[in-house]
DRENPA-3360 file (N, C-alpha, C; in nm, 2 decimals, always signed):
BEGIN
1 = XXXXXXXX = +0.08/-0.12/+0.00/+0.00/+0.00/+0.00/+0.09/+0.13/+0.00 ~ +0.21/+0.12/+0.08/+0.28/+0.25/+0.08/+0.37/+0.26/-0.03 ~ +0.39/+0.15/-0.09/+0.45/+0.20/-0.21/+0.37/+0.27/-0.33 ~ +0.21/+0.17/-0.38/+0.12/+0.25/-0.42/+0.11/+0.41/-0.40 ~ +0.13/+0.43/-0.30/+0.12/+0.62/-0.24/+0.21/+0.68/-0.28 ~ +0.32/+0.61/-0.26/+0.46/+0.66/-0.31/+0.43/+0.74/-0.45 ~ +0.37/+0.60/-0.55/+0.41/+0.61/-0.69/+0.29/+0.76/-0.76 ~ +0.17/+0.75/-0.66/+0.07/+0.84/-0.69/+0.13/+1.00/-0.64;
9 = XXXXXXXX = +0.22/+1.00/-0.56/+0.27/+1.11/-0.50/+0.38/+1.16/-0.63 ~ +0.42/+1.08/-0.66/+0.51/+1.11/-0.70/+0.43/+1.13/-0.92 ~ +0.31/+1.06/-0.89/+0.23/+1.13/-1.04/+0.24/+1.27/-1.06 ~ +0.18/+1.29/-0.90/+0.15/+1.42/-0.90/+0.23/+1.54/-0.91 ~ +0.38/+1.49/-0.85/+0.44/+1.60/-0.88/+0.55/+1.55/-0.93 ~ +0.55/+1.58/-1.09/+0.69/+1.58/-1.17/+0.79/+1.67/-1.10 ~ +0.87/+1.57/-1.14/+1.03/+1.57/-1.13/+1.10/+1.66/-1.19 ~ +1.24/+1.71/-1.21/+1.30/+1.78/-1.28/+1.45/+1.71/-1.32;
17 = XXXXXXXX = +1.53/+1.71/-1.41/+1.63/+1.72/-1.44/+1.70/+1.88/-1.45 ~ +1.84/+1.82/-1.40/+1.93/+1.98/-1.36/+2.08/+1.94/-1.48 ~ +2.11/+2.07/-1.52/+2.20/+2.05/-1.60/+2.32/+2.12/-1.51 ~ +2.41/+2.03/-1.51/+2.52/+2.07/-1.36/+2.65/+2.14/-1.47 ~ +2.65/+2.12/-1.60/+2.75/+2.19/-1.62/+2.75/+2.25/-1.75 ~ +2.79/+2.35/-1.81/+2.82/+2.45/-1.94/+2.73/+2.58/-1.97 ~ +2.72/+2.58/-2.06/+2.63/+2.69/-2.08/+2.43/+2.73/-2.04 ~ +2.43/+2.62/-2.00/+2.31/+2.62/-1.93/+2.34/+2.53/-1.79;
25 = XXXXXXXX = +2.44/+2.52/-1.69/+2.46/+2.48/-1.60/+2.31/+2.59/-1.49 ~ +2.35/+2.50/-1.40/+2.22/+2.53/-1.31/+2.03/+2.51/-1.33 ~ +2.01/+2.52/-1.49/+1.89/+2.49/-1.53/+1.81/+2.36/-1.50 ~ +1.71/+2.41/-1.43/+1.59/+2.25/-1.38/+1.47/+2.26/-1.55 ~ +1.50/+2.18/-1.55/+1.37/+2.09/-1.67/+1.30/+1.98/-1.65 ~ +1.15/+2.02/-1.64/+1.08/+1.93/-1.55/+1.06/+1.81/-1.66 ~ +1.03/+1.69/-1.57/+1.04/+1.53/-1.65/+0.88/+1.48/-1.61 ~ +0.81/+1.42/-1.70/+0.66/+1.39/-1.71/+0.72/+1.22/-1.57;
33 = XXXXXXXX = +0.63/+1.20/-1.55/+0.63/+1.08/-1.50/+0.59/+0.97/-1.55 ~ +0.69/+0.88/-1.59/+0.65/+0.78/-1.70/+0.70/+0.63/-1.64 ~ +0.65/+0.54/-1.64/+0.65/+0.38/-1.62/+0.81/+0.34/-1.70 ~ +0.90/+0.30/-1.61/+1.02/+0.28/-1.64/+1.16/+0.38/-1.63 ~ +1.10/+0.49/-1.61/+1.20/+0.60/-1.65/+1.30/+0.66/-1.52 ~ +1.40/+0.65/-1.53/+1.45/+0.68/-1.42/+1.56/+0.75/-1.46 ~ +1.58/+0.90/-1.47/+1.68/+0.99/-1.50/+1.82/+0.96/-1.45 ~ +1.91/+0.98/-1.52/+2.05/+0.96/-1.46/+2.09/+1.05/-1.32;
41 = XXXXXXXX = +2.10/+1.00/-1.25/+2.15/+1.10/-1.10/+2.25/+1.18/-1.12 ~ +2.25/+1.27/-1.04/+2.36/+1.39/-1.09/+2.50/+1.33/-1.04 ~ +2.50/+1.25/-0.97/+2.65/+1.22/-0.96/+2.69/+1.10/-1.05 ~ +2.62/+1.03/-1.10/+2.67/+0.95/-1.20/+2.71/+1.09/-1.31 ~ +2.61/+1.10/-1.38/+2.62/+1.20/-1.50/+2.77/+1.29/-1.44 ~ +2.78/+1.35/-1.31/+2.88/+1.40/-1.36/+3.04/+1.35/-1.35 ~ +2.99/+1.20/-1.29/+3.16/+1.12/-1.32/+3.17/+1.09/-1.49 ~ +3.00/+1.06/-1.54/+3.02/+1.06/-1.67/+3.07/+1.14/-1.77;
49 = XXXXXXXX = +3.02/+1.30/-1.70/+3.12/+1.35/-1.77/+3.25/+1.46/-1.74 ~ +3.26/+1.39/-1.64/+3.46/+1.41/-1.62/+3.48/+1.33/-1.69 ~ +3.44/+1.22/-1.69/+3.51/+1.10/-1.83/+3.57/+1.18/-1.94 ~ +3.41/+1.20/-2.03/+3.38/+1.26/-2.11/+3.49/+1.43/-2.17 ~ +3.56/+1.43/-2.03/+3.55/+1.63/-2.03/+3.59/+1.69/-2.12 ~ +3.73/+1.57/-2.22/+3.76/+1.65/-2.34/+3.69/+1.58/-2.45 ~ +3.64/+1.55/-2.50/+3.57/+1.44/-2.62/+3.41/+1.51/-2.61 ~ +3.33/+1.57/-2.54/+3.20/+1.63/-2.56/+3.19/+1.76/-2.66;
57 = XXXXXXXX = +3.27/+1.85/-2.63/+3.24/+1.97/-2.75/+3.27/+1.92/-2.88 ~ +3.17/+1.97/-2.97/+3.18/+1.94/-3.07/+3.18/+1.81/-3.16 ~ +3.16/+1.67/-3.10/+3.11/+1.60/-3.10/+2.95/+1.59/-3.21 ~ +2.91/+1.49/-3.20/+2.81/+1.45/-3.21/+2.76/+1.32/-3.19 ~ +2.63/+1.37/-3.12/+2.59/+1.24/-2.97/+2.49/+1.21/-3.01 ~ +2.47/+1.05/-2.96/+2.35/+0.97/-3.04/+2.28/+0.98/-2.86 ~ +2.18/+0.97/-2.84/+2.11/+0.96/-2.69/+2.00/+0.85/-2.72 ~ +2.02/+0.74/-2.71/+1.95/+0.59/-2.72/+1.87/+0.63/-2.58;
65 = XXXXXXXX = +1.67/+0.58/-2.61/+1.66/+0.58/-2.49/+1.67/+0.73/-2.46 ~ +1.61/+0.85/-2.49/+1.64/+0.98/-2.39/+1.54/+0.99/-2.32 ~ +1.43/+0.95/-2.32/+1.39/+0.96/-2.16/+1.36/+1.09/-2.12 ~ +1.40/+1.14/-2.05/+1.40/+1.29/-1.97/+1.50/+1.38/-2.08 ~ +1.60/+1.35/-2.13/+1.68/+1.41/-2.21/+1.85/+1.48/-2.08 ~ +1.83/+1.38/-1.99/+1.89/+1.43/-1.91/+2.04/+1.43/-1.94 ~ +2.09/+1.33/-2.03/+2.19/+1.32/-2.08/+2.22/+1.36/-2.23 ~ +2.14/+1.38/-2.28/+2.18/+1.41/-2.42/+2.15/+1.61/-2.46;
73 = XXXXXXXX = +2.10/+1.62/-2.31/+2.09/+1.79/-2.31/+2.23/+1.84/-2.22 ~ +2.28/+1.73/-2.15/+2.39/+1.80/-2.09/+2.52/+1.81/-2.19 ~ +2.51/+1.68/-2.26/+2.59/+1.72/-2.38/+2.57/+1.85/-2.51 ~ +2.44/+1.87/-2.49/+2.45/+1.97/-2.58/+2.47/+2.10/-2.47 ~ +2.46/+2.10/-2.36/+2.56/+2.23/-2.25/+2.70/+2.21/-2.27 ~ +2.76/+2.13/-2.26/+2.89/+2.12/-2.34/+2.93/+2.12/-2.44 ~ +2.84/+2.21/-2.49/+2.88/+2.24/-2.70/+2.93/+2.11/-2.75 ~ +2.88/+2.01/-2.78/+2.82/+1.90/-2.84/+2.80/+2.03/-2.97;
81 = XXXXXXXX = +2.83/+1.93/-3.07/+2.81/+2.00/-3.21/+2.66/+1.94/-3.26 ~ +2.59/+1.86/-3.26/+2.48/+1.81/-3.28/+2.45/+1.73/-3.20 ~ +2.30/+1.71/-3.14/+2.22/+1.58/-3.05/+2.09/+1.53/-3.11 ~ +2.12/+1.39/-3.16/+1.95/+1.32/-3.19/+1.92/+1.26/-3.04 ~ +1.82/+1.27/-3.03/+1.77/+1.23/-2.90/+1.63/+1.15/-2.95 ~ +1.63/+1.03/-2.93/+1.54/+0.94/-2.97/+1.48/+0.86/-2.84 ~ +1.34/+0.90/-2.86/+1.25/+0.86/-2.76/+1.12/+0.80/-2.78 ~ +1.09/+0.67/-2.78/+0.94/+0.60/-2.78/+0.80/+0.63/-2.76;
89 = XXXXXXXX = +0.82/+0.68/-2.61/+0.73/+0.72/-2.57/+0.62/+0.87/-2.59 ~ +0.59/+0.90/-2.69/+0.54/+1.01/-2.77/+0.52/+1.14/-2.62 ~ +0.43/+1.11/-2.48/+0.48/+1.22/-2.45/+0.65/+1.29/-2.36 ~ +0.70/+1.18/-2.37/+0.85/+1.19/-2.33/+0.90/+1.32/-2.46 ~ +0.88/+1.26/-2.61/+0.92/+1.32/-2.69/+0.87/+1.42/-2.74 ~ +0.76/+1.46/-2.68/+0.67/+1.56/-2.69/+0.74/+1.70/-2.58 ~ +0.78/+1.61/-2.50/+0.84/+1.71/-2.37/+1.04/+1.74/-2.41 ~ +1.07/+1.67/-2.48/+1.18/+1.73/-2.49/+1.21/+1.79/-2.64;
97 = XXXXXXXX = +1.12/+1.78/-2.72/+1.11/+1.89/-2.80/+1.08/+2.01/-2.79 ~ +1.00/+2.06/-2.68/+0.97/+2.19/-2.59/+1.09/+2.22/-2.49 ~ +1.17/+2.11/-2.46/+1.32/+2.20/-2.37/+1.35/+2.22/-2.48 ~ +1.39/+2.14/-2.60/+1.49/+2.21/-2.71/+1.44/+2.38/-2.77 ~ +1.33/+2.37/-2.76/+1.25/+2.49/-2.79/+1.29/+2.65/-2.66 ~ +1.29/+2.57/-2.59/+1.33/+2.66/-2.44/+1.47/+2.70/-2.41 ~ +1.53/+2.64/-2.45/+1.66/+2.63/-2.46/+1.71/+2.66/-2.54 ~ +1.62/+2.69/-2.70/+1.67/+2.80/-2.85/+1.83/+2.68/-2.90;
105 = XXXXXXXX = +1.75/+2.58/-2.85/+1.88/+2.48/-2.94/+1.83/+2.42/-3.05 ~ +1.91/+2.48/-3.15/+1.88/+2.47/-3.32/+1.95/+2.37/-3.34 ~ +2.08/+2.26/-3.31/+2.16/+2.19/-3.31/+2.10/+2.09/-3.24 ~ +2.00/+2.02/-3.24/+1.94/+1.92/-3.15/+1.81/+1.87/-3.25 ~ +1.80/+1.74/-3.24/+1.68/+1.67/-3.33/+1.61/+1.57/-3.21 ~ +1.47/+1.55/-3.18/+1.39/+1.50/-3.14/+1.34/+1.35/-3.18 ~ +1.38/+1.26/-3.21/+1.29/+1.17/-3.31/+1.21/+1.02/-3.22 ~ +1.05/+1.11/-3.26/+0.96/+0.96/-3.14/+0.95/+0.83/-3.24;
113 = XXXXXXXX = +1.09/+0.76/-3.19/+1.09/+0.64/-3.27/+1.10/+0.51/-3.19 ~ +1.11/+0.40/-3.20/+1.12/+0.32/-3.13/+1.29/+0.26/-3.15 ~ +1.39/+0.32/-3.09/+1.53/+0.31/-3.11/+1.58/+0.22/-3.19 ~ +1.55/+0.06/-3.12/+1.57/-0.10/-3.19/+1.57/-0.08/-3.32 ~ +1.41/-0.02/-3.34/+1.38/-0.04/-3.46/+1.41/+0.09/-3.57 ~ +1.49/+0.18/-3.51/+1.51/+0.30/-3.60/+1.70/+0.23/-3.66 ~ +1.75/+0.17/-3.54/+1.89/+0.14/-3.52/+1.89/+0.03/-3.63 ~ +1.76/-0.02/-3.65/+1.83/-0.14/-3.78/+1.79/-0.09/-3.93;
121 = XXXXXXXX = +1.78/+0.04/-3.90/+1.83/+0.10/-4.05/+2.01/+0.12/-4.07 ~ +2.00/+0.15/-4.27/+2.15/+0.18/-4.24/+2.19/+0.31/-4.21 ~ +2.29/+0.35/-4.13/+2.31/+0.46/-4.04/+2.33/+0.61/-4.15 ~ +2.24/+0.68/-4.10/+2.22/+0.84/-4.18/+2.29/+0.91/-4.14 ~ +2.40/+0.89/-4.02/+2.47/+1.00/-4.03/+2.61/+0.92/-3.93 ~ +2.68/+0.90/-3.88/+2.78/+0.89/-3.79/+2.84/+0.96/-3.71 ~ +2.81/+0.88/-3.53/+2.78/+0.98/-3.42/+2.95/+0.92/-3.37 ~ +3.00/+1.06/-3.31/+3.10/+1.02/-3.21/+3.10/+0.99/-3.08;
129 = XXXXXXXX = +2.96/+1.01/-3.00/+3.02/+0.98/-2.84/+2.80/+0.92/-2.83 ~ +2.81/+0.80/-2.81/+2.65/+0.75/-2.80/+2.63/+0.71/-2.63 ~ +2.51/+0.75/-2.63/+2.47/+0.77/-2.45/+2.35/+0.67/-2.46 ~ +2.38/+0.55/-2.40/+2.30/+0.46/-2.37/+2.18/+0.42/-2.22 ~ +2.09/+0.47/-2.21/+2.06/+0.42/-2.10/+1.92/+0.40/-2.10 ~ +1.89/+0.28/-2.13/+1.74/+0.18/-2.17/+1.63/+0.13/-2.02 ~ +1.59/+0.13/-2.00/+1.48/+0.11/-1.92/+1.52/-0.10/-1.88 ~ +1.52/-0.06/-1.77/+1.57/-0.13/-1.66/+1.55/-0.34/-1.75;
137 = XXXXXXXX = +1.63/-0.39/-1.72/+1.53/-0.60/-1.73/+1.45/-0.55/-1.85 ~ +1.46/-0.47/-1.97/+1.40/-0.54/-2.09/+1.41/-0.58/-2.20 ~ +1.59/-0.66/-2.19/+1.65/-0.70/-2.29/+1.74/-0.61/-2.40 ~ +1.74/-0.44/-2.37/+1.73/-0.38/-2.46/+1.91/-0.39/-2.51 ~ +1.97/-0.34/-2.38/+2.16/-0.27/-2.40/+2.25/-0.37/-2.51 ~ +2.21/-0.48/-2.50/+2.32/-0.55/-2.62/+2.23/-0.50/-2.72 ~ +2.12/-0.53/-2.77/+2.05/-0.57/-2.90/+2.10/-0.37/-2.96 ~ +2.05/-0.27/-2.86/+2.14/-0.16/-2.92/+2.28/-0.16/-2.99;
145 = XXXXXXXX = +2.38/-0.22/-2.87/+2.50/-0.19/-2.90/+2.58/-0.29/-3.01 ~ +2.47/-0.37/-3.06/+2.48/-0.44/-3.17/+2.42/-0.39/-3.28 ~ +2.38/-0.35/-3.28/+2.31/-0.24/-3.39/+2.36/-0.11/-3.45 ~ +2.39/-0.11/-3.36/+2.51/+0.04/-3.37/+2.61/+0.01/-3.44 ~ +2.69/-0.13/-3.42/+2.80/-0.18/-3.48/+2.79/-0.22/-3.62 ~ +2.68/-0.30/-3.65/+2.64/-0.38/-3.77/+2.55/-0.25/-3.86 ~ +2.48/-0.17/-3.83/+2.45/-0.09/-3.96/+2.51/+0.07/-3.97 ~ +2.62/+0.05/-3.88/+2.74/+0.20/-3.92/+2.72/+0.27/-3.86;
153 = XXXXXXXX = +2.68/+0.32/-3.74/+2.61/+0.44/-3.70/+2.72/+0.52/-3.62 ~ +2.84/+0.40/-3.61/+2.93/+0.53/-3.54/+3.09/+0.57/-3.61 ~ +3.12/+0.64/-3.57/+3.26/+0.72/-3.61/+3.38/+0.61/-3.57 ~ +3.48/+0.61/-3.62/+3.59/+0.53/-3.61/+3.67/+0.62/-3.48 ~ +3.67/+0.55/-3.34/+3.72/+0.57/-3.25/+3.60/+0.68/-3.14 ~ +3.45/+0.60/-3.21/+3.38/+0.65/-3.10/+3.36/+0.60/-3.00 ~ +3.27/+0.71/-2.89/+3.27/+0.64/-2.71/+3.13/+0.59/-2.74 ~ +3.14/+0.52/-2.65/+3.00/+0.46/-2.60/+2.98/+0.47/-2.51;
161 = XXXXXXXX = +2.93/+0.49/-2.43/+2.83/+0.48/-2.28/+2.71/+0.40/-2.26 ~ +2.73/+0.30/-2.17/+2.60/+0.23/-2.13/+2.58/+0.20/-1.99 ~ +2.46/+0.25/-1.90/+2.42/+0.22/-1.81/+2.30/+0.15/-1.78 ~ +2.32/+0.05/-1.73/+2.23/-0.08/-1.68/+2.21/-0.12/-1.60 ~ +2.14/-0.24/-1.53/+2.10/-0.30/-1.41/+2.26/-0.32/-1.37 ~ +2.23/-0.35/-1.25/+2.38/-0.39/-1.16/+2.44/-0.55/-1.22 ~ +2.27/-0.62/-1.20/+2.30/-0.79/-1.24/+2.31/-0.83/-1.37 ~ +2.30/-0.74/-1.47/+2.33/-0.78/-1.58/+2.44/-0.83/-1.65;
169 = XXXXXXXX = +2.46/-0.90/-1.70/+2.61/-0.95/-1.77/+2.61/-0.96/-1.87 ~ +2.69/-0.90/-1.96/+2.74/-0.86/-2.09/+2.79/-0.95/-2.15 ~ +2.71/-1.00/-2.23/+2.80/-1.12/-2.31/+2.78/-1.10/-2.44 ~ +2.79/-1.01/-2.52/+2.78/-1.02/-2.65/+2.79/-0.82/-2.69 ~ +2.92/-0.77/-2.65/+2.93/-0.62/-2.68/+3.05/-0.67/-2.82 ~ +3.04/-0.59/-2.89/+3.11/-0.60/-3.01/+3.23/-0.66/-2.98 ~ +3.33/-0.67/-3.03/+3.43/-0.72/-2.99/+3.58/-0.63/-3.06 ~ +3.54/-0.55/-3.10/+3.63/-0.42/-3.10/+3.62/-0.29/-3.05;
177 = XXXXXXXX = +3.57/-0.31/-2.93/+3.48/-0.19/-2.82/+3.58/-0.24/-2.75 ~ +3.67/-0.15/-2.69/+3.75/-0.15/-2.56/+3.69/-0.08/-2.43 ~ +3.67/-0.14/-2.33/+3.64/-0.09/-2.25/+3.72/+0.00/-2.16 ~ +3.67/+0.12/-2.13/+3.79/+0.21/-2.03/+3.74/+0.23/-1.99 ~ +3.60/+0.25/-1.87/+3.59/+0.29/-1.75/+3.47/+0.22/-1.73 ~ +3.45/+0.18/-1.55/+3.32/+0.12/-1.53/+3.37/+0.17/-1.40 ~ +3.21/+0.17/-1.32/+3.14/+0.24/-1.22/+3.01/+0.16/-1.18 ~ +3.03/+0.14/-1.00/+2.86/+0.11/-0.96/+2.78/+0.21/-0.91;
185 = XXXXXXXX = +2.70/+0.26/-0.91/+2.61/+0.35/-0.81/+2.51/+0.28/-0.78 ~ +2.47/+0.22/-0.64/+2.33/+0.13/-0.60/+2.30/+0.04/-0.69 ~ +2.23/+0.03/-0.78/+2.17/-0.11/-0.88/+2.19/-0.08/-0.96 ~ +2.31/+0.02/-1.02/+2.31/+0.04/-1.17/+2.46/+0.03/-1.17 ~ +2.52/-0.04/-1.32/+2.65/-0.04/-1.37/+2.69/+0.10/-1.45 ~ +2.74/+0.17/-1.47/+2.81/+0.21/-1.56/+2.97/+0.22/-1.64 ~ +2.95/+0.21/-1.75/+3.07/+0.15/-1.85/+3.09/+0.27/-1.95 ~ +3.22/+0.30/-2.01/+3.28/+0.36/-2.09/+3.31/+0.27/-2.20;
193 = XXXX = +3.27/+0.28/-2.32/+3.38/+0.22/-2.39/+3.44/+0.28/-2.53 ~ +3.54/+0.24/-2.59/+3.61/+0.33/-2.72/+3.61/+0.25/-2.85 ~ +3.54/+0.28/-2.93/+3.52/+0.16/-3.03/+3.68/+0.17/-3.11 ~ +3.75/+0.05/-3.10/+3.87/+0.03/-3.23/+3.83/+0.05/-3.35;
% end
C-alpha cells in the first residue's frame, strides 16, 4: 500500500532534471512521470562526464533511450556539435522537444521512434560519443550496442556509454569496443567504452 502512495505522490508531482555543467549549468527541466523511466543522478552524470571532459564539445551524440533528455541535453551544454535524441514514448518526446524549444537549441533533433527499430536502418549520419541508458530488465543494452555496430552508426574511435542494471552480464558487446571505465552507483553499472 505505501508504495502504491509513493508512486501516486510522485504522479503528481513531476520531477526535474538539472543540468550541472556548461552553458546552461544550473537549469531544472521538469520530467513527465512515465513507467520505467529513471533519470541519470547527478553524480553519476557527472563522473560521466569528467570522463567525457575532453571528447564532448563538438562531438556528435546519439542519446538511445532519452527519456527525460537528461543526458543528451547536458551534452548539448557542453557544446556537443549536434544531438539526436530518440524517444518511444510520444509524451516523453513531446516534452523534450519543448526544452529544445526553451533552450533555443537549433543543433538538436527530437525523433519519437522506437530506437531497436530506428537502429536497424542503415546509419544516416555517424555519431562520435552515443549515450545509452534503456529502461531497466528489458532486454534492450546488447541488441542496441549491436546495432550500432552492424549498420554504421558510429565514427571510427567513438565512445560509448552504457548504463544498466547492476546484475546484468554482458556477453555479446562488439568485440572491438574497448572498455575504459566502469562504475557502480546502487543497482546500476556504468561503463565507458572506445570503439577500435
Amino acid at each position: 500500500m505505501k508504495q502504491l502512495k509513493t508512486h501516486a505522490a510522485k504522479a503528481a508531482q513531476p520531477g526535474f532534471v538539472r543540468i550541472i555543467s556548461g552553458k546552461w549549468r544550473g537549469k531544472k527541466l521538469p520530467v513527465a512521470d512515465a513507467l520505467g523511466l529513471r533519470p541519470t543522478t547527478d553524480r553519476v552524470k557527472e563522473t560521466l562526464f569528467n570522463w567525457l571532459m575532453h571528447d564532448t564539445a563538438q562531438s556528435t551524440v546519439l542519446d538511445c533511450f532519452a527519456g527525460s533528455g537528461s543526458l543528451g541535453l547536458e551534452a548539448l551544454s557542453r557544446h556537443a556539435a549536434f544531438v539526436t535524441l530518440v524517444e518511444k514514448a510520444p509524451n516523453l518526446a513531446k516534452q523534450l522537444q519543448q526544452h529544445l524549444r526553451q533552450l533555443d537549441a537549433s543543433n538538436a533533433e527530437v525523433l519519437n521512434q522506437d530506437c531497436l527499430l530506428w537502429l536497424q536502418r542503415p546509419a544516416l549520419r555517424q555519431y562520435n560519443l552515443v549515450l545509452i541508458d534503456p529502461p531497466f530488465r528489458q532486454n534492450l543494452a546488447q541488441p542496441c550496442c549491436a546495432a550500432l555496430e552492424q549498420q554504421g552508426w558510429l565514427a571510427e574511435n567513438a565512445l560509448i556509454y552504457l548504463e544498466t542494471e547492476k546484475e546484468l552480464t554482458l556477453e555479446s558487446i562488439p568485440a572491438n569496443w574497448r572498455l575504459l571505465k566502469e562504475n557502480i552507483a546502487g543497482q546500476l553499472t556504468y561503463r565507458l567504452w572506445l570503439r577500435g
